[in-house]
N, C-alpha and C positions, 0 to 999 in steps of 0.2 A: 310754845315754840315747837315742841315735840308734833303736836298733831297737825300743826302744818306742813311740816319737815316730814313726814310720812304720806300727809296729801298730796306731794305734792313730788311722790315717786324715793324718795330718800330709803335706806335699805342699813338694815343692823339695827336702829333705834330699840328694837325690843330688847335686845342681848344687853343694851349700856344703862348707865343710869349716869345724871349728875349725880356726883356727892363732895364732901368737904374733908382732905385729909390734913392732918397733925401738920407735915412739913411744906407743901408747897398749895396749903386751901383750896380752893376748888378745883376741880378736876372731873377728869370720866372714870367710873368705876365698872367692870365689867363683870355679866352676871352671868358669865358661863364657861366652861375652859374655850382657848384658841391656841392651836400650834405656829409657830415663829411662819410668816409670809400665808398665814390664812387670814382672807377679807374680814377686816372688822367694821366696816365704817365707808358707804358709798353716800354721797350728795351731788346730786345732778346740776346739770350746770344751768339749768332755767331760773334756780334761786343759789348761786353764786354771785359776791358782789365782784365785778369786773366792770371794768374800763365802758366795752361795747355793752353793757347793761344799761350802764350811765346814760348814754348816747342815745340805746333805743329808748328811754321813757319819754313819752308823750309831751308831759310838761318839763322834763329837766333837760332834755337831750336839744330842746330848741335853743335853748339860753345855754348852755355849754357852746355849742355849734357856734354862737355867735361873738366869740370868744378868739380870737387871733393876737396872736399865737395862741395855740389851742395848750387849756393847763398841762398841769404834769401829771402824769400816772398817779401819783399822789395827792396831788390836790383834788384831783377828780374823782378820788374815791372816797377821798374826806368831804367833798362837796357833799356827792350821795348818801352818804348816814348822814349827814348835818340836815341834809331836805328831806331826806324820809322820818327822821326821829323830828321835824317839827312837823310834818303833817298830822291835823287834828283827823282825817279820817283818809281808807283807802289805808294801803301798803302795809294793811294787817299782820302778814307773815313777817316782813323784812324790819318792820315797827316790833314785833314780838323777841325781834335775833336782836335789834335795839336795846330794847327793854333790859333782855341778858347777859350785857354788854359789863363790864367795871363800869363803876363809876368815876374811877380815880385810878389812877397808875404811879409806879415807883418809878420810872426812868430817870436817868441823870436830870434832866430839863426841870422837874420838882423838887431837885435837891435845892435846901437855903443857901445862900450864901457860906456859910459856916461848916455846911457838911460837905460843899462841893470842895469847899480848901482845904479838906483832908486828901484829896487827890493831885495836889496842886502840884506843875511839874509833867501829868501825866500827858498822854494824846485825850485820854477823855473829858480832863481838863479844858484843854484849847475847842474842842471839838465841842460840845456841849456850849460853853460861852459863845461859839459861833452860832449853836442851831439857837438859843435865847434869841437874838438881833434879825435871824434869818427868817424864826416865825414870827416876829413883828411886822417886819417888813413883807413878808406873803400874806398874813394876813389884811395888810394895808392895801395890798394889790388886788387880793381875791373882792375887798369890798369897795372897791372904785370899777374892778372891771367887770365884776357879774354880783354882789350879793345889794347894792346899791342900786344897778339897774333893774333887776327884779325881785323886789322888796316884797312882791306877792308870792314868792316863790320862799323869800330867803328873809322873813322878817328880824331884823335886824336884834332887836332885844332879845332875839335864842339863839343869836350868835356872834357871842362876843368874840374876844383873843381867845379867852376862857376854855369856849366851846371848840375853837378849831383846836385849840393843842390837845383838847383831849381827843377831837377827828381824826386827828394826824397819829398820835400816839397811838388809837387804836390801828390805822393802818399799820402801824411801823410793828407793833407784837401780835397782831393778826395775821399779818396777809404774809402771802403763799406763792414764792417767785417760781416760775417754771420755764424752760429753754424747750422750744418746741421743734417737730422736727425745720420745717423751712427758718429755725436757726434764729427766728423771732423770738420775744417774753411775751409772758402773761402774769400779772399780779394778781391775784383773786383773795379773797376773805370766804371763809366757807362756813355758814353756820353749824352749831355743834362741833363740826372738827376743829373750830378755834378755840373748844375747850380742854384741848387735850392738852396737858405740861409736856416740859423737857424733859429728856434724859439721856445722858451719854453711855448710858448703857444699853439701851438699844438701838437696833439698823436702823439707817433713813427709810422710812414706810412710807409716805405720803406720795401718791403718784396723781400725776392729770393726766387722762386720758382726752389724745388731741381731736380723736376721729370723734368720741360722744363730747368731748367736754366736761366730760366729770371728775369730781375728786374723789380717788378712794382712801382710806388708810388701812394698811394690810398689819399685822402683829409683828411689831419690830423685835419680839422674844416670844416664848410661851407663856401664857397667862394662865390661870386658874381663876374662879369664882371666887368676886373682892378681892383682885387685885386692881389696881390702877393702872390704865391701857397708856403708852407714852407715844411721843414721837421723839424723833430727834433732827434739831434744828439743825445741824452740821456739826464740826469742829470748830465751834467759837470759842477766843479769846473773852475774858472777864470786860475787856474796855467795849465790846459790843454788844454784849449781852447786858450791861448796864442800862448801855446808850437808849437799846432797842427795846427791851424787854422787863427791864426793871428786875434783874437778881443777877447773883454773879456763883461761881464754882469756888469752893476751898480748894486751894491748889489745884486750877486749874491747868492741867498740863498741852492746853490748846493755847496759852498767856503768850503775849504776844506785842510787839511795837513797831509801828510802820512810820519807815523813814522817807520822805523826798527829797529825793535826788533831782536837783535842775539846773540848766544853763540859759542864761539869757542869749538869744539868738545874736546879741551884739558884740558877744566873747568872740576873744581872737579865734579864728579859722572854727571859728564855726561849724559851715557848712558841712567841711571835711569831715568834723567829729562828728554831726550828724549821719553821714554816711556810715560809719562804722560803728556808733551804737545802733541805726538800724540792722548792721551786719551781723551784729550781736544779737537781737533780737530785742532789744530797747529803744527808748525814743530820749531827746533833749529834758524831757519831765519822766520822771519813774517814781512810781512808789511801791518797795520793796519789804516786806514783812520777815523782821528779823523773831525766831522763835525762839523757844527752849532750845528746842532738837538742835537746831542751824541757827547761830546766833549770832554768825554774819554771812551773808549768803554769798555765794560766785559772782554774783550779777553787782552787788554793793561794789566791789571789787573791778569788776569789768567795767562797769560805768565810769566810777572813778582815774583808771589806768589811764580811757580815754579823757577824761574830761582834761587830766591834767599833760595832755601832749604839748609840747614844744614844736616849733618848725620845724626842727633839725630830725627830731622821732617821728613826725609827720611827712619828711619825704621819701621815708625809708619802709615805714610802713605798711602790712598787707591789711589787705583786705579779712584774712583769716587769722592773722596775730595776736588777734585781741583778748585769747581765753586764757593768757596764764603773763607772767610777769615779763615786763616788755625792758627795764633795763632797773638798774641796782638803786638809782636816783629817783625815777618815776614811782619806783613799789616804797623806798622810804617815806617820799612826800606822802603818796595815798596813806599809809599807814599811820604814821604821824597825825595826818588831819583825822585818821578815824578817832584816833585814842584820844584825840585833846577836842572832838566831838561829844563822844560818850560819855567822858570827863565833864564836860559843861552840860551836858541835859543830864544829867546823875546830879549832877550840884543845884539842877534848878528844884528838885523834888522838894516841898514843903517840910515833908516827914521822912528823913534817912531809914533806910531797910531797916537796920539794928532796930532802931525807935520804934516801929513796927511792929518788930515782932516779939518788942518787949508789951507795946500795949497792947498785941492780941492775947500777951499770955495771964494779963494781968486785967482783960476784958474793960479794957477805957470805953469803949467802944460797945453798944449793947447789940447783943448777937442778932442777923437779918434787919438792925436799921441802917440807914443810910447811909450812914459816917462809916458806920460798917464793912458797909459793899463800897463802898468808895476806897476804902481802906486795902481791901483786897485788891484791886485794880491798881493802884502804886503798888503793893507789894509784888505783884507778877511783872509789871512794868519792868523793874527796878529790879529784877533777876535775871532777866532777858537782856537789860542794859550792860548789866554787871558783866555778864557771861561772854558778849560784843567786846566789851572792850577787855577782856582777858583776852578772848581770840586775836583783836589786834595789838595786844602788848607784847602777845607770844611772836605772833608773823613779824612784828617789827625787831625783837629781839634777833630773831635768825637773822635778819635782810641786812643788820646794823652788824651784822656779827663774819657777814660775810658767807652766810651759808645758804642763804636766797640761792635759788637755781630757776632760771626760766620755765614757768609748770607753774610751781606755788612754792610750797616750803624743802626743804631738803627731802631727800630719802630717806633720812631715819624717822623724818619728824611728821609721818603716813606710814599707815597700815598700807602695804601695797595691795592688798585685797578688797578692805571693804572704804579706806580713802578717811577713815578715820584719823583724828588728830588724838597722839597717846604718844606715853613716855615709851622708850626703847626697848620693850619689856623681850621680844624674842625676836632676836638677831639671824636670819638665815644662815647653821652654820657651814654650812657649803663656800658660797661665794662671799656671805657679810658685806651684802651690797642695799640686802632690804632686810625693811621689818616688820611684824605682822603683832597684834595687839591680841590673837588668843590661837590656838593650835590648831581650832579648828580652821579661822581665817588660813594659817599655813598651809593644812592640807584642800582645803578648796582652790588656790591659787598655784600649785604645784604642778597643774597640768600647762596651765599657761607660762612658768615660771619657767621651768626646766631646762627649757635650749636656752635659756637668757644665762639661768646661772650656770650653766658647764660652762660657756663660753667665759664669763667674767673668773670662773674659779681655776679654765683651765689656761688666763692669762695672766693671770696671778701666782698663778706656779712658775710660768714661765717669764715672769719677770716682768713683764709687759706694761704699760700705765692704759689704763680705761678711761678714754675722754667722752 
């Protein structure tokens, strides 16, 4: 693969080598120092596997073409390796990147039965038993709508289900999304650069250049002679990094659970709520990702305020209303429904946290197999969950208690600085109207602060009540 990949314009090949490390197997080794954002790694875009590659080849691009609806980004790129790795001759180079390819991938869709119900509960759960039925059903399509009618092209015995799940899989831990400038994507698979592993330790380095079309990888850190060159995939949660790639992060602080929020267009007043969740910046479907960091987010919150209006808070209602708590009844209901939500997908879990992380500590589970990473993925699930519904046990506690104030939670119960949720730890002693959760928060907020608190402190002397 190498000497073609250099024939054929490719740039660094001399400086890298394959090799095979201890913890994440193959990989790129790099056999010279590189400083962080110096080019390690250029492949031209004439031997990129893309969409418009598909399209121009000779024999594949006719029978694609003839194809309406025309497939998906994904199926067409899994068409492409599936026809070029059965061609007995021709496509020497891109047969050679074949060649180099897994043979087999860890992704959730391989897990048994058995080892997938150690995640049971999770979104990779539901998600995973959807893509099982999803690839059956594509693959049933792909060979009634093109692998059927060109059986010369796509003989059928080198490609089973078999075959496309591992097409598809390879697109899915291969390929390479890029946002161009006229605002378009490009999915590409890049030979050799698809041999690079993860790592959240270094920058995102992977760039497409739109004017050549090439893919470069620049040094997401400083490297030295025998180290292992990385990129990084983004900030993925464990339940995608499963999905997609087949490995997951020990305490992965990227962990993560994305809920949908939806209303059926035949809910009362409707329309109206559609109006002001677009005002929002939302639509009647959302799906919002609750994290570590923010474990229920604003928007959870804004969705909800609206979804549950009445006619009466509906003809009073603005247009701009919508970003903090709209009356005392409206924020209990939302709140309520969060906590006896989280409460019910917390109880779906097969395996309780505790359980968890009594079998990680006592290793039930054999370190990097399945049941393993499966494992990991409930347990970040399932702290993300936990963390949501303490946030709304707390917000509901103030609302029920009376100390709800149109915004969010009281004043004591936010940093007025940085909006953080913390106990009452340092009282303004000036005015004792805010509170700040570290001294530094205090003095950064003190220049905005200042005519606020003279005025409350100097009506407080004077007797005065502060509405």
């Amino acid at each position: 693969m190498e000497s073609w990949l250099k024939e054929s314009g490719a740039v660094g090949l001399d400086e890298l080598e394959l090799a095979t490390f201890q913890v994440t197997g193959r990989g790129v080794r790099s056999l010279q120092y590189y400083k962080e954002g110096e080019r390690v790694l250029t492949i031209p875009y004439g031997i990129l596997w893309t969409v418009e590659h598909a399209y121009a080849d000779p024999l594949l691009g006719p029978a694609l073409r003839s194809v309406q609806p025309p497939l998906t980004v994904e199926d067409t790129l899994a068409t492409y390796i599936l026809f070029v790795r059965s061609r007995k001759s021709g496509y020497n180079g891109l047969r050679s990147h074949v060649t180099a390819l897994p043979t087999s991938y860890s992704s959730s869709i391989y897990f048994t039965e058995n080892e997938l119900e150690v995640c049971a509960g999770t979104s990779l759960y539901t998600i995973t038993k959807q893509l099982k039925r999803q690839i059956e059903e594509d693959y049933a399509s792909l060979v009634a709508r093109i692998f059927g009618q060109y059986q010369d092209l796509f003989p059928l015995d080198k490609l089973t289900i078999e075959d496309y799940k591992w097409a598809v899989s390879t697109v899915w831990s291969r390929g390479m999304d890029f946002v161009l400038p006229d605002e378009n994507s490009i999915r590409l698979l890049a030979p050799f650069a698809d041999m690079l592993n993860h790592s959240s330790e270094v920058k995102q380095c992977h760039v497409y250049d739109a004017s050549s079309g090439n893919l470069s990888v620049l040094a997401g850190k400083d490297y030295k002679a025998g180290d292992q060159v990385f990129i990084n995939y983004g900030p993925l949660p464990n339940n995608r990094l499963l999905r997609l790639y087949g490995f997951v992060l020990s305490n992965n602080p990227n962990d993560s659970y994305d809920i949908v929020l939806s209303t059926h267009p035949t809910a009362p007043f409707w329309e109206q709520k559609q109006k002001l969740w677009i005002s929002a910046g939302l639509d009647s479907t959302c799906t919002i990702s609750l994290t570590l960091t923010d474990p229920l987010p604003k928007n959870v919150l804004r969705y909800l305020r609206i979804q549950r209006l009445d006619e009466s808070d509906l003809s009073v209602m603005q247009v701009d209303a919508t970003d903090g708590i709209i009356n005392e009844s409206n924020e209990v209901e939302v709140l309520q429904f969060l906590v006896d939500s989280f409460c019910g997908l917390l109880e779906n879990f097969g395996t309780q946290l505790e359980m968890l992380e009594e079998q990680f500590a006592a290793s039930v589970h054999p370190p990097g197999g399945n049941a393993w990473a499966a494992a990991h993925v409930s347990l970040g699930e399932q702290r993300v969950l936990r963390l949501a519904r303490k946030r709304a046990e707390d917000l509901l506690a103030a609302a029920e208690s009376g100390r709800g104030r149109k915004g969010d939670l009281s004043p004591l119960a936010r940093c007025a600085n940085c909006d953080k949720v913390s106990r009452p730890f340092m009282l303004c002693g000036r005015c004792k109207a805010v509170v700040y959760c570290t001294r530094t928060c205090q003095v950064v907020h003190y220049k905005e602060h200042k005519v606020v608190c003279r005025v409350i402190s100097t009506a407080s002397k004077s007797g005065l009540e502060m509405k």
